[in-house]
C-alpha positions in Angstrom: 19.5 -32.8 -43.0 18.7 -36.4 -44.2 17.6 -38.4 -41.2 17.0 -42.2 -41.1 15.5 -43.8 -38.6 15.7 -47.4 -37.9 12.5 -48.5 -35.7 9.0 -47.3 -35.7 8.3 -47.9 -32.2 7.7 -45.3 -29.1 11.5 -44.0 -29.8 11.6 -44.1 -33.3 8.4 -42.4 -34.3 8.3 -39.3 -31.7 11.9 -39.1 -32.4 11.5 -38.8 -36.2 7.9 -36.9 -36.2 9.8 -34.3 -34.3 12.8 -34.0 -36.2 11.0 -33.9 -39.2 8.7 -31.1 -37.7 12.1 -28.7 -37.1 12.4 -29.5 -41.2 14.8 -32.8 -41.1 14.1 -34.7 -44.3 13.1 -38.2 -42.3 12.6 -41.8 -43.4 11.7 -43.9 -41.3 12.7 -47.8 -41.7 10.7 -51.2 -40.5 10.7 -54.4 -41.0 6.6 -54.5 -40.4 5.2 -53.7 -43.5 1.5 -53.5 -41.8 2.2 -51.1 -39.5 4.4 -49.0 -42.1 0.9 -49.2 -44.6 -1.3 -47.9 -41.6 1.2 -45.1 -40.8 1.3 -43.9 -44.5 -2.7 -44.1 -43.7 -2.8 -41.8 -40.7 -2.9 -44.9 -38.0 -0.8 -44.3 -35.1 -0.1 -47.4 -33.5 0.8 -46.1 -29.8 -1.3 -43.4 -27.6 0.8 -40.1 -27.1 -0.5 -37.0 -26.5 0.4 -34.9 -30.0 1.7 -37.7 -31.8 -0.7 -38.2 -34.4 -1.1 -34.8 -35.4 2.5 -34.2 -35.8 3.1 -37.3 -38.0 -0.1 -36.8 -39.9 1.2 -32.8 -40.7 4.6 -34.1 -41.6 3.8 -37.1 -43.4 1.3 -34.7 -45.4 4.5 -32.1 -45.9 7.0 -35.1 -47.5 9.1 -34.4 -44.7 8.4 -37.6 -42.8 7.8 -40.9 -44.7 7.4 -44.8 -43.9 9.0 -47.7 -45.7 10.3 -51.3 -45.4 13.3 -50.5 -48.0 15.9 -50.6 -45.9 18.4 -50.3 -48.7 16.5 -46.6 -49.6 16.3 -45.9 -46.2 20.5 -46.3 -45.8 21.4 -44.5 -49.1 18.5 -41.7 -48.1 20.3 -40.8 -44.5 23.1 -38.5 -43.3 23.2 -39.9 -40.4 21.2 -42.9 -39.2 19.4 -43.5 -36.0 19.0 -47.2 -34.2 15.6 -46.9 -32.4 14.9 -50.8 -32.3 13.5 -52.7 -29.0 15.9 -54.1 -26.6 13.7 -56.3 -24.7 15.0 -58.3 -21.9 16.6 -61.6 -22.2 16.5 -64.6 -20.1 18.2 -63.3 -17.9 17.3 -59.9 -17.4 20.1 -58.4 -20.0 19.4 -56.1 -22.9 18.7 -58.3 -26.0 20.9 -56.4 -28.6 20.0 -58.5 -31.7 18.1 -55.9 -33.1 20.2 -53.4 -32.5 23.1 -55.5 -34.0 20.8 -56.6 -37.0 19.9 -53.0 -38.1 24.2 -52.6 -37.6 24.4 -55.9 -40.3 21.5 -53.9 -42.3 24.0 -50.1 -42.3 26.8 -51.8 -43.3 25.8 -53.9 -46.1 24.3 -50.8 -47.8 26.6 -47.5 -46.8 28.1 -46.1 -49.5 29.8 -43.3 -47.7 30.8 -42.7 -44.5 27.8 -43.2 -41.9 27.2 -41.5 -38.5 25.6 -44.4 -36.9 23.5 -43.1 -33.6 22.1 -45.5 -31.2 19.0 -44.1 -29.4 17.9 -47.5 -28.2 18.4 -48.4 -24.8 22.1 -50.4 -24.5 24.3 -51.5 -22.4 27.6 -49.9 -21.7 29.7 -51.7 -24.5 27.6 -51.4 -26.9 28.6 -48.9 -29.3 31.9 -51.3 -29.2 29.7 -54.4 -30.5 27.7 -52.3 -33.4 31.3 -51.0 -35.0 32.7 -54.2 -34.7 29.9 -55.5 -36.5 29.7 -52.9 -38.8 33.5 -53.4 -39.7 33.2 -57.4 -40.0 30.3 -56.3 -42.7 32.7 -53.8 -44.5 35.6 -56.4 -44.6 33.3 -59.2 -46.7 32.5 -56.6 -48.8 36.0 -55.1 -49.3 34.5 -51.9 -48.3 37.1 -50.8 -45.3 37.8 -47.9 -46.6 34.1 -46.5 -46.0 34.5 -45.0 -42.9 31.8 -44.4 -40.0 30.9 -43.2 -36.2 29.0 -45.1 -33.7 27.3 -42.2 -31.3 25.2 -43.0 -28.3 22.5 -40.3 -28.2 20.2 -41.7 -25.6 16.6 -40.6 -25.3 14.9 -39.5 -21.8 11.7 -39.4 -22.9 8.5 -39.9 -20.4 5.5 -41.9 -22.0 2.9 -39.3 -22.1 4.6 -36.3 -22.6 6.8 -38.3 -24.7 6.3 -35.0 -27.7 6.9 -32.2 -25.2 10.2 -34.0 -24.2 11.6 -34.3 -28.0 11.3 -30.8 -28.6 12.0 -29.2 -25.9 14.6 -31.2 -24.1 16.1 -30.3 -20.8 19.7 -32.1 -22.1 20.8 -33.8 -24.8 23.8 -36.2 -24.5 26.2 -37.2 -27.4 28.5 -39.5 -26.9 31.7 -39.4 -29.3 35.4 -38.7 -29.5 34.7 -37.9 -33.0 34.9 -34.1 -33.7 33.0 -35.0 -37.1 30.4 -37.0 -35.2 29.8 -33.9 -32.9 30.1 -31.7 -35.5 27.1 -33.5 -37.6 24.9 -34.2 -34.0 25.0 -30.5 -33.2 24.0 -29.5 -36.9 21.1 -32.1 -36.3 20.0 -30.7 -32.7 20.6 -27.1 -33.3 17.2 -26.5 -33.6 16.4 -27.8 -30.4 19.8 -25.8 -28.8 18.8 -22.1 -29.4 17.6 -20.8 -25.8 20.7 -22.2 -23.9 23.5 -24.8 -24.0 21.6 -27.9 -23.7 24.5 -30.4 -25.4 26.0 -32.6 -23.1 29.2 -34.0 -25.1 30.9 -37.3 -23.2 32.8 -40.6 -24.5 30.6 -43.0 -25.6 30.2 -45.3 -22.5 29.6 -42.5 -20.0 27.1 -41.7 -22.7 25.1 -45.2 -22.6 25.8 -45.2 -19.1 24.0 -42.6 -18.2 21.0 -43.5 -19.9 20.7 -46.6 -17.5 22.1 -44.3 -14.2 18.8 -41.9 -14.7 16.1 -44.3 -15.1 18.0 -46.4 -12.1 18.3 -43.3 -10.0 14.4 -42.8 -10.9 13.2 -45.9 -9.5 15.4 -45.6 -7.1 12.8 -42.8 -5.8 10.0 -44.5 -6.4 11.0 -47.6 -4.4 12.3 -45.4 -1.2 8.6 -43.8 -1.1 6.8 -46.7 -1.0 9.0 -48.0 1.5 9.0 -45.6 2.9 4.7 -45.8 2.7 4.4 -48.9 4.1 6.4 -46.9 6.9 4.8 -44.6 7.4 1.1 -47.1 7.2 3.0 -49.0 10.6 4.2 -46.2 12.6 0.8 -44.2 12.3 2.3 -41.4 9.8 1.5 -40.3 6.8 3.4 -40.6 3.8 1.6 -37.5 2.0 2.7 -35.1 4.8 6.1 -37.0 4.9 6.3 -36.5 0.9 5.1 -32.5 1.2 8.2 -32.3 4.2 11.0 -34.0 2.4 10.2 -32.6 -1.2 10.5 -28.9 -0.2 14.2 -29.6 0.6 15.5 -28.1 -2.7 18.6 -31.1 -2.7 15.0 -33.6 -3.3 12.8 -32.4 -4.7 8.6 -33.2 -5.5 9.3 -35.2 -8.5 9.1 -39.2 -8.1 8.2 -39.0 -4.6 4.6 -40.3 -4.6 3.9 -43.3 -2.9 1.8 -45.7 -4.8 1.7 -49.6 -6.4 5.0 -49.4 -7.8 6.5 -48.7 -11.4 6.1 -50.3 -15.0 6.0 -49.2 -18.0 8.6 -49.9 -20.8 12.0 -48.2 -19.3 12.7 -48.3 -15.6 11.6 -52.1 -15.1 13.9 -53.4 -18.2 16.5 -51.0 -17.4 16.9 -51.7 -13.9 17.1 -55.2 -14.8 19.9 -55.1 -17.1 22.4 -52.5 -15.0 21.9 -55.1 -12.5 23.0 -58.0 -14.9 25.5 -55.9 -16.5 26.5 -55.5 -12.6 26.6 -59.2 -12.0 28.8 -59.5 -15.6 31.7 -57.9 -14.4 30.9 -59.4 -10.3 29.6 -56.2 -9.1 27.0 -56.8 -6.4 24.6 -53.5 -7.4 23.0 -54.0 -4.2 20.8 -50.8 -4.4 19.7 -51.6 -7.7 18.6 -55.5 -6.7 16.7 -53.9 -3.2 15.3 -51.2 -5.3 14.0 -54.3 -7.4 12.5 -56.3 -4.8 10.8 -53.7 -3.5 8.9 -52.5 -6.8 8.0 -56.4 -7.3 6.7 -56.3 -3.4 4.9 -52.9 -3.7 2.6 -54.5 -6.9 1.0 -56.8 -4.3 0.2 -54.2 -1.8 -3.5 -53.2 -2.8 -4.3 -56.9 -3.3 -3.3 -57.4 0.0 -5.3 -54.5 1.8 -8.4 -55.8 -0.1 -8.0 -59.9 0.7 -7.4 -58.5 4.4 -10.2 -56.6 3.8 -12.6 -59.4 3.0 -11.0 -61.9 5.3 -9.0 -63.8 2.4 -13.0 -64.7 0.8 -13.1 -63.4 -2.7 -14.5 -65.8 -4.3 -17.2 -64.8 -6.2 -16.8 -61.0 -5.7 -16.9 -58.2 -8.4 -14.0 -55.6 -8.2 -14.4 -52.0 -10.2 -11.3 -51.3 -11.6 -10.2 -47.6 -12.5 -7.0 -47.4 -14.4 -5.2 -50.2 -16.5 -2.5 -48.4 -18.3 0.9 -48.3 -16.0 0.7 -44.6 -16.0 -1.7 -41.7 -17.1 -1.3 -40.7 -20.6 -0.5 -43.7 -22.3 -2.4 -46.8 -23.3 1.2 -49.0 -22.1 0.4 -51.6 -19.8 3.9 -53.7 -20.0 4.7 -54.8 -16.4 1.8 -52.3 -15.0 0.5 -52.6 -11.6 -3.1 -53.4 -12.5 -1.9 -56.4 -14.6 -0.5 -57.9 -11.0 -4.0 -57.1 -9.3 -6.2 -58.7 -11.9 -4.3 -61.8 -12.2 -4.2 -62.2 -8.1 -8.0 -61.2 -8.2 -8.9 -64.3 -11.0 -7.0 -66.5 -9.1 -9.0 -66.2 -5.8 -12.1 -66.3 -8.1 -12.9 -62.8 -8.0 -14.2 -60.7 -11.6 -13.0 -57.3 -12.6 -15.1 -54.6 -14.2 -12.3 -52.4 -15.8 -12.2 -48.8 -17.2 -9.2 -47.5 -18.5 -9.2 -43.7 -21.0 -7.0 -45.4 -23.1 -5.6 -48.7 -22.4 -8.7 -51.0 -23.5 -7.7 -52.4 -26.8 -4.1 -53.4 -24.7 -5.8 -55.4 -22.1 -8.0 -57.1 -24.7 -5.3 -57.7 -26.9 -3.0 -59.2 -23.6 -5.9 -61.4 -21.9 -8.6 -61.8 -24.8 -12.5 -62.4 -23.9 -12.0 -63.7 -20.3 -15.1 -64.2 -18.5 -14.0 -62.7 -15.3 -13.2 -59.4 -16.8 -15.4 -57.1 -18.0 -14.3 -54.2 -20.0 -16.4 -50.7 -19.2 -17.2 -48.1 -21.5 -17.1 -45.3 -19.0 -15.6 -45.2 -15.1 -19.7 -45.5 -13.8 -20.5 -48.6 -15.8 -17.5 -50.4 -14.0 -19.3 -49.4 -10.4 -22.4 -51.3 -11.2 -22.6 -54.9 -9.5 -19.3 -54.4 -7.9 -18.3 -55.0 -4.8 -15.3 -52.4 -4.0 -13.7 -50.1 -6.4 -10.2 -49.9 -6.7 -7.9 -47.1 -8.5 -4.5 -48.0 -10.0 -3.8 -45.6 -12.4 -4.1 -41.6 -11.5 -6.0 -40.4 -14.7 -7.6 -37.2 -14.3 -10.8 -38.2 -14.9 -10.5 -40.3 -12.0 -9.7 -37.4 -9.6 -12.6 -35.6 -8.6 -15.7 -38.0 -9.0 -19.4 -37.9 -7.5 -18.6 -40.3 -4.5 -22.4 -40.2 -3.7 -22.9 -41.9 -6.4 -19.6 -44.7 -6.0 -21.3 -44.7 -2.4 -25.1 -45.8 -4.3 -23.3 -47.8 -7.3 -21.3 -50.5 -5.3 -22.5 -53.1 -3.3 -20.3 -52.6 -0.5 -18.9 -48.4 0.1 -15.4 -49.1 0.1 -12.4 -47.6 -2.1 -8.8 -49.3 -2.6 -7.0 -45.9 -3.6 -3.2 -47.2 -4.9 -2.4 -43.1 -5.9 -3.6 -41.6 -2.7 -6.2 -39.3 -4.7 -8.6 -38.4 -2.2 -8.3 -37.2 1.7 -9.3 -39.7 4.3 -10.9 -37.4 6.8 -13.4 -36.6 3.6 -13.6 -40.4 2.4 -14.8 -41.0 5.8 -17.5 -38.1 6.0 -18.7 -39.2 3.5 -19.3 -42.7 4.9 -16.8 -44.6 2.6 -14.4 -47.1 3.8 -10.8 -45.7 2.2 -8.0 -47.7 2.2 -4.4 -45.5 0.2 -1.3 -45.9 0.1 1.3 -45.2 3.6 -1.5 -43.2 5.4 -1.5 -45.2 8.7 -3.7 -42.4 10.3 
């Protein structure tokens, strides 16, 4: 099939590399003509584990390709994908101008009748706005008799394993009352249906909907655990034993239940925002939603609090190792991430930061430039040296089993501010380290 995809961002390009790697013919469609040149040139612009090799394969095959030709890109698709940012507005609402410009772009172009499918992330209502801009394009150009399906196809993919997720998804949800719509979206997923039933069909709000009600539901868990930490920290529990208890109740679950600095990353920040908003649009206090809020914002201030109590409120002048600046393993994303919180509440009590991150380098030089209180490590050990403490904010694996004898030599002072709860305390301690974690009040 003849797949067009409008976006080359996180969605857009794992979404089209793997459809073209099941044998889709896929162009992909943006307005950046830099990044479009450097893609046709093998240069990914995100970190994701088996990204680049699947584009450069399928690039190299002619089955995935890169333009800024929009008008090519309409006449070239079947059906055609909306994959373009929603960032958040002022207020804390899903921008849709994109989304509604790449609508404008569809409409002046089609020929034929379109199967229009936002992936983005939208508010319910949505799909509503992109026909009713699509057919206010049709009508100028006398066109109404082209006729077209708005779908919402919403993607649950997790930044690092981002690939894995596209082709070998645990549900896919289509939202249409079009039998011609589903028709064409199960032609396009069959490849990804063949081991079991993993269509979801729904109407097309319950379909955008939904996107929002699992990323909600998500930090949802998140929040409770690290309230559930700081608990836990009070009462003399702790929250690893508390997590190892409630997560072997089948009804829970292990997943999203460890305690830690709180979420970021592109999706569950944004998202929560705007189903709260969309809430307040129709005056519906979402009052789990707003708590579940306050306490992620709460949770990002926790290790800088352990380490000012630490030092007595004096950092002035004091270096801080920093393992981890991405907002989660695997990725080199760092929008709204923990370790962005910490650094900015170290330099204002005029402490520096000696940072190592596997991936996520180039994004912190590229969001705070050659500062003089950061330093920016080429491995984990050169960001020991001179420092003061070390703290750990992102649970890499290289950061999981490391020589402590030597953290113990390296740093001026033996203490460790563990926001992922990697190590035991009992063994931190025999080892004659100072260990403050997350919710372990014993």
């Amino acid at each position: 099939m003849k797949v067009t995809v409008f976006g080359i961002g996180y969605v857009g390009l794992v979404q089209g590399a793997v459809l073209a790697e099941v044998g889709h013919d896929v162009v992909c469609i943006d307005i950046d003509a830099n990044k479009v040149e450097r893609l046709k040139q093998g240069h990914i612009p995100i970190y994701e584990p088996g990204l680049e090799a699947l584009v450069k394969e399928n690039h190299a095959a002619g089955r995935l390709n890169f333009t800024t030709d929009a008008e090519a890109g309409v006449k070239h698709g079947e059906v055609q994908f909306i994959a373009v940012g929603t960032p958040p507005d002022e207020d804390g609402s899903a921008d849709l101008k994109y989304v509604l410009a790449v609508a404008e772009t569809i409409a002046k172009h089609m020929e034929n009748h379109q199967i229009i499918i936002d992936k983005s992330t939208v508010p319910v209502g949505t799909a509503d706005k992109v026909s009713m801009r699509i057919a206010q394009v049709l009508a100028t150009r006398q066109r109404e008799d082209l006729g077209f399906d708005v779908v919402s196809n919403p993607e649950f993919l997790k930044e690092g394993s981002a690939v894995a997720d596209c082709m070998r998804p645990d549900r896919i949800v289509i939202g249409t009352n079009s039998t011609t719509a589903e028709d064409v979206m199960r032609e396009l997923y069959a490849p990804f249906n063949r081991n079991h039933e993993k269509i979801i069909v729904m109407d097309v709000r319950s379909a955008e909907l939904t996107k929002y009600a699992a990323n909600c539901m998500l930090a949802t868990k998140i929040s409770f655990m690290n309230e559930m930490a700081n608990l836990a920290e009070m009462l003399g529990a702790d929250i690893e034993m508390v997590r190892q208890g409630i997560g072997s109740d089948p009804r829970i679950g292990y997943q999203f239940l460890y305690a830690g600095v709180g979420y970021g990353g592109s999706c569950f920040p944004k998202d929560v925002q705007a189903l709260i908003q969309t809430a307040d649009n129709i005056d519906f206090d979402a009052k789990v939603l707003k708590a579940v809020e306050s306490r992620n914002n709460q949770q990002k201030n926790v290790l800088f609090n352990k380490i000012s109590n630490h030092f007595n409120g004096d950092l002035a002048g004091k270096t801080f190792a920093l393992w981890g600046l991405s907002f989660k393993p695997n990725t080199d994303d760092m929008r709204e991430a923990p370790s962005r919180v910490l650094m900015e509440a170290l330099w204002k009590s005029g402490a520096k930061v000696q940072a190592f991150d596997p991936e996520a380098m180039e994004e912190t030089q590229r969001i705070y430039g050659h500062r003089k209180d950061l330093s920016l490590c080429g491995t984990k050990e050169a960001a020991l040296k001179g420092a003061d403490a070390l703290v750990i904010v992102t649970e890499w694996q290289a950061f999981k089993a490391p020589d402590l004898q030597s953290i113990k030599e390296q740093l001026g002072l033996p203490v460790i501010f563990d926001g992922r709860n990697l190590f035991e305390p009992a063994r931190m301690s025999r080892k004659g380290l100072t260990y403050y974690s997350i919710g372990r009040g014993l």
